[in-house]
Wavefront OBJ file of the C-alpha trace (Angstrom):
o trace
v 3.365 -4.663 21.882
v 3.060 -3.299 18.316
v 5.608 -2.950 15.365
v 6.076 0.689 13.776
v 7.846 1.880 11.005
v 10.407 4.819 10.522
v 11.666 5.648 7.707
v 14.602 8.212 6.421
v 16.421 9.650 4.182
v 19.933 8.403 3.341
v 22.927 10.391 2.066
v 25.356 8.311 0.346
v 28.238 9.658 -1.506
v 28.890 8.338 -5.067
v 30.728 5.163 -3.837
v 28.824 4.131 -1.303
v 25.581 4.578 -3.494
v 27.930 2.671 -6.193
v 28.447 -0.291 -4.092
v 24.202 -0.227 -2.318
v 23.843 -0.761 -6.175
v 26.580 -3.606 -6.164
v 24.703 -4.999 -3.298
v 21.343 -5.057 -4.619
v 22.311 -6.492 -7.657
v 24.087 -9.324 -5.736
v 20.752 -10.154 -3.976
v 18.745 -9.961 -6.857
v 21.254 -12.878 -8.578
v 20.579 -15.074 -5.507
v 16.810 -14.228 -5.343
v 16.701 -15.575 -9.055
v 18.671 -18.684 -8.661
v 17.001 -19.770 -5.048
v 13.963 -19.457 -7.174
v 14.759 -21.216 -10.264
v 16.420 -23.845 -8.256
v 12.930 -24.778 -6.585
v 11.304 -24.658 -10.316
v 13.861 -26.749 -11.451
v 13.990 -29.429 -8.796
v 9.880 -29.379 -8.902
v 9.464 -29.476 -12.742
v 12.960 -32.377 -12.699
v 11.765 -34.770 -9.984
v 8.377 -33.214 -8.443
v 10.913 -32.198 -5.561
v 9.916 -28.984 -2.852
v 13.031 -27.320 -2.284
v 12.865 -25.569 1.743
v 13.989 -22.789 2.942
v 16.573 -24.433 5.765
v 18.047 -26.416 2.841
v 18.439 -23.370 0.398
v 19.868 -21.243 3.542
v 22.414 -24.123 4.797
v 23.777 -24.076 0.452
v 24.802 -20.241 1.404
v 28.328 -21.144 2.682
v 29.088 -23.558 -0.488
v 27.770 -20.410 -2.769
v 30.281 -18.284 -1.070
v 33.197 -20.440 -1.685
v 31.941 -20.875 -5.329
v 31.363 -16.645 -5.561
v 33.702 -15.235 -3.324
v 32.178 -11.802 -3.475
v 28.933 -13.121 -1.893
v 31.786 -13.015 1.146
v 31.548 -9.664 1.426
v 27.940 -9.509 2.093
v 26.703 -10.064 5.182
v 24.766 -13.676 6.154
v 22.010 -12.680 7.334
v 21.506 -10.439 4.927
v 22.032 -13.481 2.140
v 19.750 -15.281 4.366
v 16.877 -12.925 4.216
v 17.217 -12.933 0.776
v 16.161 -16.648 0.383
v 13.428 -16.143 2.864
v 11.703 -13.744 0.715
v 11.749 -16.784 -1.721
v 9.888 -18.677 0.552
v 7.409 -16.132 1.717
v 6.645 -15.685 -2.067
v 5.690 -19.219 -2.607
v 3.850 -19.181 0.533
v 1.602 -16.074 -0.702
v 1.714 -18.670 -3.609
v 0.190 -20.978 -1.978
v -2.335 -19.156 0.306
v -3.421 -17.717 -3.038
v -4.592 -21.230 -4.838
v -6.308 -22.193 -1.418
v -8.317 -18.675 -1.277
v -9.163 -19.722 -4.886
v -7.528 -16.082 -5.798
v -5.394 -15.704 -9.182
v -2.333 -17.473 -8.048
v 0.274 -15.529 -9.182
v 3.702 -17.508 -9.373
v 6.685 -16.415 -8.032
v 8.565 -14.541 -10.849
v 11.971 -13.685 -11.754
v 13.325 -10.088 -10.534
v 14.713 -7.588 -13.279
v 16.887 -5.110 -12.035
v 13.966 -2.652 -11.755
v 12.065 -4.784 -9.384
v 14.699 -5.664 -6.711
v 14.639 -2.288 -5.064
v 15.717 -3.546 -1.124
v 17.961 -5.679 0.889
v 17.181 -6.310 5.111
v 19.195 -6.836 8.187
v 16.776 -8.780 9.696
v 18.355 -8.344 13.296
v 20.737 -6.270 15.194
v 24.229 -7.685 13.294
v 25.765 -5.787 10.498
v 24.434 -2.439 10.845
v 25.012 0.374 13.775
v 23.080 4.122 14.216
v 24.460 6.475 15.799
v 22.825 9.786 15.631
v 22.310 11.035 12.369
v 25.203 8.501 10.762
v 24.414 4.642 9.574
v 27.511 2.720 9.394
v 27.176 -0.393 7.486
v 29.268 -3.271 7.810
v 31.901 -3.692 4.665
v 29.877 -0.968 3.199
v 30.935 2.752 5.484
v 29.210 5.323 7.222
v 25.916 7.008 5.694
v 24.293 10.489 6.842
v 20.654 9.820 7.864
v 18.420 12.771 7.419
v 16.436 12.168 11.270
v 13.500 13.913 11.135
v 12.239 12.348 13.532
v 13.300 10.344 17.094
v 13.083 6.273 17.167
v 10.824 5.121 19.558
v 11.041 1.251 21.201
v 13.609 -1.750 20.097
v 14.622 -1.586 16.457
v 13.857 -5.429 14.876
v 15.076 -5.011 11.194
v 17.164 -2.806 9.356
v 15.866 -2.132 5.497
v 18.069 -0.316 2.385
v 16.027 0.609 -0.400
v 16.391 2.280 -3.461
v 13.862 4.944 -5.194
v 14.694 6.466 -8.037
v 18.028 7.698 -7.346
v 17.682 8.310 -3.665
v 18.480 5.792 -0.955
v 16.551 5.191 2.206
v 16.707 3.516 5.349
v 13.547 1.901 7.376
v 13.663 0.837 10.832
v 10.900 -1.654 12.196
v 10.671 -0.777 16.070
v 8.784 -2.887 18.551
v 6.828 -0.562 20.116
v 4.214 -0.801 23.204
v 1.007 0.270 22.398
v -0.632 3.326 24.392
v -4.289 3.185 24.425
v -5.978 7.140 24.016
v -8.786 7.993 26.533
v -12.087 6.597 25.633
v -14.333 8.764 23.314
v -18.156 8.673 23.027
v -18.395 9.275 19.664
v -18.461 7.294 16.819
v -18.469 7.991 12.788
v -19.646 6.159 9.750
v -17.560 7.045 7.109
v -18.837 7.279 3.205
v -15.141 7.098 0.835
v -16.170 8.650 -2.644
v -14.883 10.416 -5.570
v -16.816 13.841 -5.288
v -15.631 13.779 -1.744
v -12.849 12.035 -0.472
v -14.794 11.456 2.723
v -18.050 11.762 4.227
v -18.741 11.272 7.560
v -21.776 10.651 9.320
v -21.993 13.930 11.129
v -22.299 15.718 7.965
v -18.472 16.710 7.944
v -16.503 16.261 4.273
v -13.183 15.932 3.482
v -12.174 17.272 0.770
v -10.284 14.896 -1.963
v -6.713 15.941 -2.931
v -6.487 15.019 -6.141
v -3.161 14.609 -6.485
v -2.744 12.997 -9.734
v -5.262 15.256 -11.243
v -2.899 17.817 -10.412
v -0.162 16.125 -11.820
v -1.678 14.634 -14.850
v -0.838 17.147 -17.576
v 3.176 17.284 -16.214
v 3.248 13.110 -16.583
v 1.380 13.169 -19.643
v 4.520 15.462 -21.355
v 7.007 13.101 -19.697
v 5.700 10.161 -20.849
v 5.317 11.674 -24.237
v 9.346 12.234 -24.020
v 9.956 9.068 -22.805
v 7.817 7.557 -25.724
v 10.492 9.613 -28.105
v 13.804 8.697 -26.643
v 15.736 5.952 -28.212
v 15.732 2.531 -25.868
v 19.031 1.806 -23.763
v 19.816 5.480 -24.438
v 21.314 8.386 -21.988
v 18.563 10.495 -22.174
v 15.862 7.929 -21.712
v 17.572 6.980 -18.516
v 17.129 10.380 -18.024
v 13.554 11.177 -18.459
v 12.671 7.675 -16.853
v 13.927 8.963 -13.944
v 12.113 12.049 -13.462
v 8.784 10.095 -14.545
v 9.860 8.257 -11.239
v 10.496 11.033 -9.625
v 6.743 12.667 -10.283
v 5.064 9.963 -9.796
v 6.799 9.686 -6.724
v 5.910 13.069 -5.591
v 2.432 11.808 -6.115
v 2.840 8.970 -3.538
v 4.283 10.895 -1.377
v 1.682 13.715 -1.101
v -1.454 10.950 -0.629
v 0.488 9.039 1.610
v 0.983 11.929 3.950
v -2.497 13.318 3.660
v -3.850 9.714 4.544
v -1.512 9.437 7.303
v -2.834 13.050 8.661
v -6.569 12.230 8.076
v -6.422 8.719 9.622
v -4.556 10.369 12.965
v -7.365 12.812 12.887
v -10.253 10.589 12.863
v -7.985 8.153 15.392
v -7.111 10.467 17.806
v -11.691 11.615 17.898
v -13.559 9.002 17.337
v -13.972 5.567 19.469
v -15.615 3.507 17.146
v -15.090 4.101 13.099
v -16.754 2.859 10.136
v -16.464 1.829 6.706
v -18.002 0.060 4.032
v -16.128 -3.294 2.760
v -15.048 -1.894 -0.448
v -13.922 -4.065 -3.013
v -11.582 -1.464 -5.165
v -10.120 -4.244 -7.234
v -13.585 -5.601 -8.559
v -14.327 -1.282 -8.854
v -11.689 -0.486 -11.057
v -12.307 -3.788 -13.840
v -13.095 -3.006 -17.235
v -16.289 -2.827 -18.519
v -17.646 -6.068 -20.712
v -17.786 -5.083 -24.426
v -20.899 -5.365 -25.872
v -21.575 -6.452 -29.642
v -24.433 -6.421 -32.101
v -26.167 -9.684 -32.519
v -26.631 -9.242 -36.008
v -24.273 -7.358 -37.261
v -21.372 -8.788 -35.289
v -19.934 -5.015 -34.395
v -18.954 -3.687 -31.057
v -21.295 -0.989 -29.192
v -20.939 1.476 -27.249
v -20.158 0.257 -23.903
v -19.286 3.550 -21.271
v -15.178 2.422 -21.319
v -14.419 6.138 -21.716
v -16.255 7.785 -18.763
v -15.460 4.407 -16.532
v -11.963 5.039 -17.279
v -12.326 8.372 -16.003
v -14.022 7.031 -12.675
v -11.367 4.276 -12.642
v -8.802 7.012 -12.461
v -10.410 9.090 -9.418
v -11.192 5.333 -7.947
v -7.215 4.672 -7.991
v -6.080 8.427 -7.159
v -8.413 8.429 -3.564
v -6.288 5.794 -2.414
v -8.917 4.152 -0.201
v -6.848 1.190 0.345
v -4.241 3.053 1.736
v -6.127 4.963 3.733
v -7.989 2.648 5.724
v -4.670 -0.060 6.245
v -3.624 3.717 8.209
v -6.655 3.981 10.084
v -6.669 0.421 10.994
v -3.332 0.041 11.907
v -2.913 3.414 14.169
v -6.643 2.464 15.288
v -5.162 -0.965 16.756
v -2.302 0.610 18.797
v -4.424 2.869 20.741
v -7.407 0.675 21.784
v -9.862 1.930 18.559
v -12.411 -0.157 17.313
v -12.370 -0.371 13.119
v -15.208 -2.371 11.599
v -15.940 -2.343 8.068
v -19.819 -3.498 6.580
v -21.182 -4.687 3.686
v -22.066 -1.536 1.233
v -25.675 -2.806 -0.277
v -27.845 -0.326 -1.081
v -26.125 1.983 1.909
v -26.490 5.458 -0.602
v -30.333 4.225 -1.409
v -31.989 3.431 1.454
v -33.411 6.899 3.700
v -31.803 7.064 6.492
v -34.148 9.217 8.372
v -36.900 6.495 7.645
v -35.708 3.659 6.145
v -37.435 3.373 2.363
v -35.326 3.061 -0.104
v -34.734 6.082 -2.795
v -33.674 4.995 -6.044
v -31.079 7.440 -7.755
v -28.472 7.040 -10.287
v -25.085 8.464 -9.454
v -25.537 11.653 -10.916
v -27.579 12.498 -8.329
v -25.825 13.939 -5.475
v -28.282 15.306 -2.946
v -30.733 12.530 -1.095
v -34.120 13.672 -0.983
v -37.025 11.305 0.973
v -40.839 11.867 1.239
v -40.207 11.601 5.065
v -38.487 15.007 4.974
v -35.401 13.771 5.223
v -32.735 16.375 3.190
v -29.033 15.512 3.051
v -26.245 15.035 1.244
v -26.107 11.725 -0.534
v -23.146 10.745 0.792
v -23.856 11.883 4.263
v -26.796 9.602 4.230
v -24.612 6.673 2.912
v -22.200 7.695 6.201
v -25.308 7.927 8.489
v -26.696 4.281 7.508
v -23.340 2.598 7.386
v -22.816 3.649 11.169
v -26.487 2.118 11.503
v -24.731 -0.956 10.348
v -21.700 -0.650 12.518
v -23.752 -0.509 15.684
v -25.772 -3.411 14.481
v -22.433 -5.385 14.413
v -21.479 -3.829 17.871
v -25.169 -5.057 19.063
v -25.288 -1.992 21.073
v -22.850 -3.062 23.546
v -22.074 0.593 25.079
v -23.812 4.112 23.941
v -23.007 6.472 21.636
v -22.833 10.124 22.145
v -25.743 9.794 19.695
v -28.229 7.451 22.239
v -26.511 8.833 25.040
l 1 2 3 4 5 6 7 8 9 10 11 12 13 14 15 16 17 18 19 20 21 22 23 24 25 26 27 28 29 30 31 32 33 34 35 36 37 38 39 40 41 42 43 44 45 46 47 48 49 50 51 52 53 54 55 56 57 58 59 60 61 62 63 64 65 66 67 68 69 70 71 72 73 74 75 76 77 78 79 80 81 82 83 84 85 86 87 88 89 90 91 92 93 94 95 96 97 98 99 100 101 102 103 104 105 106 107 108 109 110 111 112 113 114 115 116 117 118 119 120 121 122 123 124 125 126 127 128 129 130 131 132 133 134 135 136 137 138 139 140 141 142 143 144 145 146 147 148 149 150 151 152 153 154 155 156 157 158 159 160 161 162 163 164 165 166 167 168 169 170 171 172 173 174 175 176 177 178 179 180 181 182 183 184 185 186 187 188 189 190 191 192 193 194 195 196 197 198 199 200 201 202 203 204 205 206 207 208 209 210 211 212 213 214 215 216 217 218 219 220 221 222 223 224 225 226 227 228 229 230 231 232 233 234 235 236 237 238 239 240 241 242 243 244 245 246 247 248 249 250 251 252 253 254 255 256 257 258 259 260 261 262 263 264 265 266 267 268 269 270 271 272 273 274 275 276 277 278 279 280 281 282 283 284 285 286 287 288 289 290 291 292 293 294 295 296 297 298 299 300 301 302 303 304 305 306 307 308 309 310 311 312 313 314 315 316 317 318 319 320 321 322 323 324 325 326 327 328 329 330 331 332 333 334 335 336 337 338 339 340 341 342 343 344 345 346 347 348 349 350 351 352 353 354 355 356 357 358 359 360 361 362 363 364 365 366 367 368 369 370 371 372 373 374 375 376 377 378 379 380 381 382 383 384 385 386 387 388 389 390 391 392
């Protein structure tokens, strides 16, 4: 079994989106004080405040705010779990020796969804949601729900409201397939695979670049708290939206192509965060001033790093490649666009150069090449366990 994830569109009329707000709000209070109870009681008397204890105070918070009583419980509840999944990401953080991260405090920007984490409080029926002490929604289905729904999610974007259902779903293994792909993720291309095949990159925020660049400038001009900043804050959303929207649907479309073809799939073990740091400044040892250090064109490569969305793109491959019986591996990048892959040497060449060029005669794309030796590395990992249709 496997979970999925279906998402729609929610219609609310100007109450109903009124009182989602209401909600949300509500949460967001009880988020806040769950958490600063367990700073409190820590930083008072070195005291660990659980979860069971913080969930068994909910009935004595409702008698002391009576409108928490028309909320449903295990909606409340869910709220103070999310307090204790943060601290344990907290925690799992300082083990991994990572940047920990404390929980913070949620502004009103940054509490954007409340759960029903089971069946209670919440009924679908066709294309209308009905709520418990909230009403009836319209659902824009464009699609059917497939398996046993496990959670029920409200969540606020922009202005619009949506719904997400998290389905338990039994996984369907596709027919085997004999081939298998290396794939090179770049910036030039968005994809290079190791059958010489590109995809193209979308550039999305490219695209819409100059259109957020005048919006921000507006925002920059309006007057804080203001009507019309609320305004133009809300269509900087709503581009930047659009943006997400359009990579997340050409990743999703890309990842079910190379699912639904290829048996085995690689990829190089990026590290995007590390990628995308700033450069060091540099200074003059003698005269104490700052050089010249390539910020400005690693920006620009930071941007086209961040607007590929590799992350995104391989969590989709890896996650439809595990419901239907794929293998995903994922190798260590050294040296993978240097060394020949027709022969082996390595070929030193900075990044401007794009075409890979050996003394063995070997003539490819540089990225291609990178895509040909990191399946080389895949199958090393596999230890040639079955053939490809490349040895078969």
């Amino acid at each position: 079994m496997g979970m999925k994830a279906y998402k729609f569109r929610l219609s609310p009329n100007k109450t109903t989106s009124e009182h989602l707000q209401w909600i949300l709000d509500r949460c967001r209070e009880l988020y806040n004080a769950a958490l600063a109870e367990r700073k409190e009681a820590y930083r008072m008397a070195g005291l660990s405040i659980s979860y069971y204890e913080q969930k068994r105070a909910l009935p004595d918070i409702k008698e002391l705010r009576p409108e928490y009583k028309d909320i449903g419980s295990h909606v409340l509840q869910d709220v103070v779990l999310r307090v204790e999944n943060a601290y344990k990401a907290f925690f799992r953080r300082v083990k991994a020796d990572e940047t920990p991260g404390h929980p913070r405090f949620k502004g009103k920007n940054w509490y954007d969804s409340f759960c029903y984490p089971d069946g209670a409080g919440w009924k679908l029926s066709e294309d209308r949601l009905t709520l418990t002490k909230i009403g009836t929604i319209k659902v824009k289905m464009h699609r059917e729900i497939e398996g046993k729904v496990k959670t029920c999610t409200i969540k606020r974007e922009g202005a619009h409201w949506y719904v997400t259902f998290a389905c338990e779903v039994e996984e369907q293994a596709l027919p085997i397939s004999y081939e298998d792909v290396g794939i090179d993720l770049g910036v030039t291309h968005f994809a290079a695979l190791s059958n010489g095949e590109i995809i193209d990159h979308p550039r999305y925020f490219r695209k819409a670049e100059k259109k957020l660049a005048k919006l921000q400038q507006a925002l920059a001009k309006k007057k804080r708290g203001s009507h019309r900043r609320k305004k133009v804050v809300q269509q900087v959303a709503k581009a930047h939206r659009k943006v997400h929207n359009q990579r997340r649907d050409f990743a999703h479309k890309a990842s079910r192509q190379l699912v639904n073809r290829y048996q085995v799939i690689v990829f190089e073990d990026l590290k995007t965060a590390n990628m995308v740091k700033r450069p060091k400044a540099k200074q003059d040892e003698a005269t104490g001033q700052y050089l010249p250090n390539g910020a400005s064109a690693k920006a620009g490569l930071n941007k086209s790093i961040t607007d590929a969305g590799w992350n995104m793109f391989t969590e989709m491959v890896s996650a439809k490649a595990a419901s239907v019986g794929r293998t995903i591996l994922f190798v260590n990048p050294y040296k993978t666009s240097q060394i020949c892959s027709g022969c082996g040497c390595e070929v030193k060449k900075d990044l401007s150069v794009r075409w890979h060029s050996c003394a063995c005669g070997t003539e490819l794309d540089r990225d291609v090449n990178a895509a040909v030796n990191i399946l080389a590395l895949g199958k090393k990992v596999l230890g040639g366990m079955r053939p490809t249709s490349e040895t078969a």
